[in-house]
N, C-alpha and C positions, 0 to 999 in steps of 0.2 A: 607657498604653503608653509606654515609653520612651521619651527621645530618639533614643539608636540606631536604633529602629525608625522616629522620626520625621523622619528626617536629610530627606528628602526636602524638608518642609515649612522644616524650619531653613534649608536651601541657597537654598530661593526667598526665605528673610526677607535674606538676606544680600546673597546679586545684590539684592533690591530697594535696600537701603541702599546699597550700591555704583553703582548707576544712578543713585540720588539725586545722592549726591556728585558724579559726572561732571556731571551736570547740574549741578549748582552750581559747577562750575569747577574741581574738584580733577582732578589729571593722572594718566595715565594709571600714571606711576611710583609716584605715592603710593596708587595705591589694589590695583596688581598685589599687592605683598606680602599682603593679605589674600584674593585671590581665591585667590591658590596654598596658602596657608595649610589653607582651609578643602575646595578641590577637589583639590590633588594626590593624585594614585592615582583620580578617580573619573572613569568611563569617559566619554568624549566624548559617549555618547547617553542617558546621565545629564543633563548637563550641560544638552542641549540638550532636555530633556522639562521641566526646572525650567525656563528661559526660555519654554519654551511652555505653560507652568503658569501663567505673569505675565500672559502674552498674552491668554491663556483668563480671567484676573479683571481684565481692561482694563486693561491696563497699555501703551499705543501699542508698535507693533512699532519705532517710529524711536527708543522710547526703548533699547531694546534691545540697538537695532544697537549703541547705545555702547559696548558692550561688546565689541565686535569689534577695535579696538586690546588691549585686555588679553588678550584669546584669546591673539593675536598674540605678545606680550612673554611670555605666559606659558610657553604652549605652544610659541614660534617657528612659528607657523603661519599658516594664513587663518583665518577665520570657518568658511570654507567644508569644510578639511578638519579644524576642530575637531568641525562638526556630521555627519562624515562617518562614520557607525560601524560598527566594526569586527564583524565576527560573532562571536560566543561561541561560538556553536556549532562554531567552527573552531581556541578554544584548547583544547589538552589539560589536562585535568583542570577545567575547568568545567563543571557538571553540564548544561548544554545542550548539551556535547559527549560526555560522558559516556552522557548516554539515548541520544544518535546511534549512541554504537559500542554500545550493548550491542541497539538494534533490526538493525543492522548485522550482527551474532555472531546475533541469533534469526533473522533472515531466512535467514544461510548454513544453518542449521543445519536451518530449515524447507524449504531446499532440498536437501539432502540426504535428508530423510524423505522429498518427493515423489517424489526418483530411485528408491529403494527400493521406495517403492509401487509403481512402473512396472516393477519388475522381479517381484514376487509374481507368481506363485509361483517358485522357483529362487533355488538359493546357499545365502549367508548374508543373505538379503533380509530377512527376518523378525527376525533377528538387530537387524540394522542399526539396524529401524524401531524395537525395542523398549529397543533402548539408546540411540536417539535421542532419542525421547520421555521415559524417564526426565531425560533430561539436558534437556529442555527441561521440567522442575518449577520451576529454576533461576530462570525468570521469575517468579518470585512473590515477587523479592529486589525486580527492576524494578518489578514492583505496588506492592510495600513502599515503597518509597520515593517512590514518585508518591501515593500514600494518606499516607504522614505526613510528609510534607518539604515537597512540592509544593501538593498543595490546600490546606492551613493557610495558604499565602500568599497566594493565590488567594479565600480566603473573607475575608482583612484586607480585601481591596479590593472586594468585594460581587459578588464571580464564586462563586456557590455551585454554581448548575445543572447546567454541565457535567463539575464534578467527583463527582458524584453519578450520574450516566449513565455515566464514566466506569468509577468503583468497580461499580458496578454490572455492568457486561460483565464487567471484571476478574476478578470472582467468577464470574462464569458459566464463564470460560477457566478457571481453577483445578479447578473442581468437575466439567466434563467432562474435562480432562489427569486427575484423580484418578482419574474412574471407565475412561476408555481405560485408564490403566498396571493398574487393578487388573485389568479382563476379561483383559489380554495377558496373566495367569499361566495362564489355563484356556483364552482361545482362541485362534487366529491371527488375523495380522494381517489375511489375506484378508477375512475374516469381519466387520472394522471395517472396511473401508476406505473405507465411505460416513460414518462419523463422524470419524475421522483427518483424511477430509477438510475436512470442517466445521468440528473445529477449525483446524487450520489457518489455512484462510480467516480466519476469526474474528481470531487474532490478528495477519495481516497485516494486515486493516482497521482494529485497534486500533492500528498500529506507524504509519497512514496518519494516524489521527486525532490522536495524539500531535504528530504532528511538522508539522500542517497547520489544527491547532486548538490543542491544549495550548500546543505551543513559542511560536508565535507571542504569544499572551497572555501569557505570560509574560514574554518580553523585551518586551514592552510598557510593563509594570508594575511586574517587582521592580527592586530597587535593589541595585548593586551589594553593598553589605554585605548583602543576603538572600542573594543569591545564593554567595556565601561561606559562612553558616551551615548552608547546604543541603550543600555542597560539606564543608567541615567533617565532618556530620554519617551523611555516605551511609555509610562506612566503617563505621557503626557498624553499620546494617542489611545491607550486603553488595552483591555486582554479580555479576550475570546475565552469564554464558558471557565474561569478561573480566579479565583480570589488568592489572597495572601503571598502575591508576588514577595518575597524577603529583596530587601535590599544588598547590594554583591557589590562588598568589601575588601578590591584586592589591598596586599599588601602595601605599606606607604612605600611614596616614592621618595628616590637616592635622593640625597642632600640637593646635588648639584640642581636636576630636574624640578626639584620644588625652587630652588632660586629661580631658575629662567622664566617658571611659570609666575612666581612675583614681578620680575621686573616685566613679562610682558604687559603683566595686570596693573600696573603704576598709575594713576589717575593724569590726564591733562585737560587740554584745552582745543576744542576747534574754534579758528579762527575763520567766520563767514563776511563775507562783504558787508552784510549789516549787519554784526556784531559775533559777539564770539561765547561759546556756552562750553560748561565744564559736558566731558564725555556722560555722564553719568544724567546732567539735566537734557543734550540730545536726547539720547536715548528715551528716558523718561517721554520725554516732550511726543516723540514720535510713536511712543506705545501708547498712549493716553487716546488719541487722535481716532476716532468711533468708525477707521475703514481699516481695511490690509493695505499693508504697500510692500510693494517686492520688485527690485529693481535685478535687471539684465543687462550685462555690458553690452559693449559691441562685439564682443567675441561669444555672444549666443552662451556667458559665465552667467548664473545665479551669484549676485555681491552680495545681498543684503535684503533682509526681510523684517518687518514692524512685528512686534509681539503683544498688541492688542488683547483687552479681554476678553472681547467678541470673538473668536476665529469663525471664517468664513469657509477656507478651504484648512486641513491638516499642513503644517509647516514644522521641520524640526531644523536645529543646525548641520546635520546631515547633509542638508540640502545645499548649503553653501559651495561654490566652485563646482557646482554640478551644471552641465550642458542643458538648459531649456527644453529641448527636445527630449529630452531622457525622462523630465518631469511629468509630462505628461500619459496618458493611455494610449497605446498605439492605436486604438480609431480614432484618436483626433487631434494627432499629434500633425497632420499632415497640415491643418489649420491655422496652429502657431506657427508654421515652419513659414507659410504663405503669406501671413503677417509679418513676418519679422521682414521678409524677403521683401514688401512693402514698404515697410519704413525704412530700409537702408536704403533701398533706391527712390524713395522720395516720391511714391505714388500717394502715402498716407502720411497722416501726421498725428490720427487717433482710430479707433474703432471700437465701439462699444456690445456687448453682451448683454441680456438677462434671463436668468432662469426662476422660473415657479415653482419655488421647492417645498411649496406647503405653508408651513410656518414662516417661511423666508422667501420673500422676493427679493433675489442677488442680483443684482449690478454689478458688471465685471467692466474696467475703464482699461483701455491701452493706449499709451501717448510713447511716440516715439518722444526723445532725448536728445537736446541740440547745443552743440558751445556754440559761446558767443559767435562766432566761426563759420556756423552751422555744420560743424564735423557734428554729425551722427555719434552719439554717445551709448545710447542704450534704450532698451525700453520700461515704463516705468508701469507697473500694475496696479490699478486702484480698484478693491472688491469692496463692496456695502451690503448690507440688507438694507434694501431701501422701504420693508413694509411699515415699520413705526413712521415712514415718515409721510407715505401714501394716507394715510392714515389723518393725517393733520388735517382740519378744518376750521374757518375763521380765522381768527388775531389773538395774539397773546403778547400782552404790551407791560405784563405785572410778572414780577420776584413771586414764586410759589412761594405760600407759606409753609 
């Protein structure tokens, strides 16, 4: 894992050197310069979880406290309202305010469905409820992103259970909204109105759970910079019944933290058996290429996923170093587990998929991964729309003009 991702741990190595010092007699002026250094931009209740991270591996609370002049010089503050934190949930375009407004948008909107019901039969009730529902599909952006943005951070820190309960319902709420919109072409709404309701409820209990279990765990744990790659990253999967997501600009980072993230960023070279390509033309080369590729170690690790323009399934970097079985829906998760369980022991060496998904007829490839050796390396995922290609007829032997 990263440093990035391990700032956390680096932040407490740092206060402890800095508590050191004070203790040994060094002042408050000489040693402020490096706490602003390494903390500017990170939130107050960061700050004050890496102090109680010290506390927690015996480190005396009086030594602590010495740091409470530096707050002071640094911040122009107290102790008191250094360790006093601000809510997220309350700035625009942080993604804990972000899930707030878009259960905020499903609730109005779930409010609106019930008035309708209560009007069945009469008007345009029916209407109402069946354009409503369509438009509450919408929520499966919000799924999306609490499945691959959220629990990946959530499983770093050995919280697996509840985001697996979680996905779970999820998929229960999609697979009923699917089968309501589809019966609403043949019946009336009257005729649902004891499952309407049911969903419903459902997803208000899920908007309960979110924001009364999810959130809370969350700001517990992640770290500012997670919380930014989330935020980063939403745009790319989309938001449920909500426009004008602002973009969320913490504070820059210390000196130090911007250097390490340069030199990790330094341009090279891989050297392949048949030749050798700058980082930058891989890459290129492997996003270009008109399928998904997404490789899994032999430790059942997500390594590495192609960024195509087509996407086939949702992918974020989230997902990186996340356990294979995690990625999936717990109804069929039990499928890849039975695959993989095949390829290491050498019953399979491929297995192919396809779904009819309308517009898209998807090809899903699984090849297990061999050294030269034949040690078992991982498995290697190739997803396509194969219908532009079902499609082809004849011979084409000529440069389009």
């Amino acid at each position: 894992m990263s440093e990035e991702i391990n700032n956390r741990e680096y932040r407490q190595k740092v206060l402890k050197e800095l508590i050191t010092q004070l203790h040994n007699g060094a002042s408050v002026e000489e040693v402020k310069g490096r706490f602003a250094a390494v903390f500017d931009g990170v939130s107050a209740e960061e700050i004050a979880q890496a102090e109680q991270g010290l506390i927690a591996n015996g480190l005396p609370v009086s030594e602590v406290q010495r740091l409470c002049d530096v707050h002071a010089a640094v911040f122009k503050g107290s102790i008191e309202e250094i360790h006093r934190p601000t809510d997220p949930a309350e700035i625009p375009g942080h993604p804990a305010n972000t899930l707030k407004r878009e259960n905020r948008a499903v609730e109005k909107l779930i409010g609106e469905i019930r008035e309708q019901l209560a009007r069945l039969p009469g008007g345009d009730a029916e209407k109402r409820i069946s354009d409503g529902l369509e438009r509450l599909a919408e929520i499966d952006r919000h799924y999306l992103k609490k499945e691959n943005l959220i629990f990946p951070y959530l499983e770093q820190y050995g919280i697996t259970a509840p985001p697996k309960v979680m996905w779970g319902v999820d998929d229960e709420i999609r697979a009923q909204l699917k089968e309501i919109n589809k019966k609403l072409k043949g019946q009336d709404a009257a005729q649902l109105r004891e499952p309407i309701g049911a969903l419903l409820n459902k997803i208000t209990e899920m908007i309960f759970k979110e924001e009364n279990i999810l959130l809370p765990m969350l700001l517990e744990n992640l770290t500012q910079d997670e919380w930014k790659r989330i935020a980063d990253e939403s745009g790319e999967l989309g938001y449920c019944l909500i426009d004008h997501v602002p973009s969320w600009a913490p504070a820059a980072k210390g000196e130090a933290e911007q250097t390490a993230r340069q030199e990790a960023a330094s341009p090279g070279v891989v050297t392949l058996p048949t030749g050798a390509l700058k980082i930058e033309e891989l890459v290129r080369m492997l996003d270009t290429l008109p399928i998904d590729i997404t490789f899994v170690d032999k430790d059942d690790t997500v390594k590495y996923f192609s960024r195509g323009a087509e996407r086939i399934f949702p992918r974020t970097k989230a997902v990186i170093g996340r356990k294979v079985a995690n990625c999936h829906p717990p109804a069929s998760v039990h499928i890849v587990e039975k695959l993989v369980e095949d390829f290491k022991a050498g019953r399979k060496d491929h297995e192919d998929f396809w779904i009819d998904a309308g517009e898209k007829y998807i090809l899903i490839r699984y090849f297990a991964v061999h050294s030269d050796a034949g040690e078992y390396l991982g498995v290697l995922e190739v997803t396509q729309n194969i219908r532009p290609i079902q499609a082809i007829k004849g011979e084409k032997r000529l440069v389009s003009e």
